[in-house]
C-alpha positions in Angstrom: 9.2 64.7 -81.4 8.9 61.3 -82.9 8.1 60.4 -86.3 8.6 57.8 -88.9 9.7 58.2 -92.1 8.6 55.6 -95.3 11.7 56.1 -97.9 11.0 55.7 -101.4 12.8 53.1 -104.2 15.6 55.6 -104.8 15.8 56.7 -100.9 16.0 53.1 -100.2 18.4 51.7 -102.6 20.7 54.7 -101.3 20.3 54.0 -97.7 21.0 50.3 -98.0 24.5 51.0 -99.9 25.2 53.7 -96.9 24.5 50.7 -94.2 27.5 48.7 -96.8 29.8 52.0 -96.5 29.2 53.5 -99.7 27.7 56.8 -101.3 25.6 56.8 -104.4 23.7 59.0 -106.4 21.5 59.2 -109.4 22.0 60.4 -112.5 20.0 62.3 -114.7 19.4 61.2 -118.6 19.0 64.8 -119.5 20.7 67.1 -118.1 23.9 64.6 -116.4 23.8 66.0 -113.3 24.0 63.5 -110.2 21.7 63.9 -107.2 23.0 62.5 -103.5 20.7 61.4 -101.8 19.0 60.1 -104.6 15.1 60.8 -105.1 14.4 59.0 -108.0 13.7 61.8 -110.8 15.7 65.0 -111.8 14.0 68.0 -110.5 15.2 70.5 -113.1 14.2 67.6 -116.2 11.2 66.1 -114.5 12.2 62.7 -115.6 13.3 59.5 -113.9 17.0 58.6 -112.7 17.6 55.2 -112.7 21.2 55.3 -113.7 23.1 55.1 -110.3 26.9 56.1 -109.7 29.1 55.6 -107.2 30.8 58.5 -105.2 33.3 58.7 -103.1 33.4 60.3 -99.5 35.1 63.5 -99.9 33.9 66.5 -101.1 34.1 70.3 -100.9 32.2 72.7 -98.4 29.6 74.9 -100.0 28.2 76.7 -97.4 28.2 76.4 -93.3 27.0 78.0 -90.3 28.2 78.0 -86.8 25.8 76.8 -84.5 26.4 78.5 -81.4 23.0 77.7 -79.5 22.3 74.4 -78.0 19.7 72.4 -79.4 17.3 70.6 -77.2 17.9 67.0 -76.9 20.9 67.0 -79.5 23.5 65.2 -77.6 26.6 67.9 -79.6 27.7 70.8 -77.6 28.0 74.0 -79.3 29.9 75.4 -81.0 29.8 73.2 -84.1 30.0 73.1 -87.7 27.0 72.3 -89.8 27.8 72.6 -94.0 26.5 71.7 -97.1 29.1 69.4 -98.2 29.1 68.6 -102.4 30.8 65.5 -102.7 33.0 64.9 -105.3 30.8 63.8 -109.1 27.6 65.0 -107.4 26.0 68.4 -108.7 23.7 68.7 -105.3 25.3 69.0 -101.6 23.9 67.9 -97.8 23.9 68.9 -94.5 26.4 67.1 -92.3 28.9 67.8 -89.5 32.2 69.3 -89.7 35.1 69.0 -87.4 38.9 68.7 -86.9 39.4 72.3 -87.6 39.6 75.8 -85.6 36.4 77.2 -86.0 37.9 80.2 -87.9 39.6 78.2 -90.5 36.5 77.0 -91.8 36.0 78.2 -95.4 33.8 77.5 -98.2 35.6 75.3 -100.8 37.2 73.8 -98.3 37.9 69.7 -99.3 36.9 67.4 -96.6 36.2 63.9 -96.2 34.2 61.6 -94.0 35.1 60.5 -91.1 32.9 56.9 -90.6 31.9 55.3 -87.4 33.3 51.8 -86.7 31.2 49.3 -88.8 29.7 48.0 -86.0 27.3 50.5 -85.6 26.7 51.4 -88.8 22.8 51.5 -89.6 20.6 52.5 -92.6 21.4 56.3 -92.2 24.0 58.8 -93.3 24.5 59.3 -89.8 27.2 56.4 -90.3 29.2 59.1 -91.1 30.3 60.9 -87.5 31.4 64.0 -89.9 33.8 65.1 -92.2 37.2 66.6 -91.5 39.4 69.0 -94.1 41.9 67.4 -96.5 45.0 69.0 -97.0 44.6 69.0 -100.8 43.6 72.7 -101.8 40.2 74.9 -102.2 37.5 74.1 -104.7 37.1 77.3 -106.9 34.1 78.5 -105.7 33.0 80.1 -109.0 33.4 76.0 -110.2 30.8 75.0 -108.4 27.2 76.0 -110.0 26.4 73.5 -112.2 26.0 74.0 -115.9 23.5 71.4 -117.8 25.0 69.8 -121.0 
């Protein structure tokens, strides 16, 4: 299926600093927390976040799945690792890849960072990031993670 998709100011902003090689969120006023990828306004406040902050590229896994089934027209062979992967200052987590590890291993509050394609085909997407592979630094407390508002 083919479809186009119009980002918005804050979508935008963060895809251009992806195509440059860098991560940034938004934070909110309010409450502090930071939003990656961006979308402009704090969904627990309801207010705009214009205040944008830098991350860096690692993170912690905070959930995953093993995708076992082939997916029509996805050029990845199962099986594979999908996760939710919090980066490190943000309060929210995305979906990306996982890989470099036994499939058993695989754990949540696992740290990982991102493993980026060569510049040259880097592109307005965060599909300039192939995946992200484990540290060896240790486990995220999971019980850490929920975010508490100030």
């Amino acid at each position: 299926m083919e479809y186009q998709y119009t980002a918005g100011a804050a979508t935008t902003r963060f895809l251009n600093k992806v195509k440059e090689g860098k991560l940034v969120g938004q934070e909110c006023p309010k409450c502090k927390a930071v939003y990656v990828p961006p979308r402009g306004s704090c969904p627990r406040d309801g207010i705009a976040t214009n205040k944008e902050v830098e991350l860096v590229d690692q993170g912690c896994i905070e959930s995953f799945t093993i995708v076992h089934i082939p997916i029509p027209g996805n050029p990845i062979v199962p099986p594979y690792v999908c996760a939710m992967i919090r980066l490190d200052g943000a309060n929210i987590s995305f979906l990306h890849l996982v890989d470099g590890i036994k499939l058993t291993d695989i754990r949540i509050g696992m740290r990982v960072k991102a493993v980026w394609k060569p510049k040259s085909e880097w592109r307005h997407s965060l599909e300039n990031i192939k995946w992200f592979i484990p540290t060896d630094e240790p486990d995220v407390d999971v019980t850490k993670l929920r975010f508490k508002p100030e």
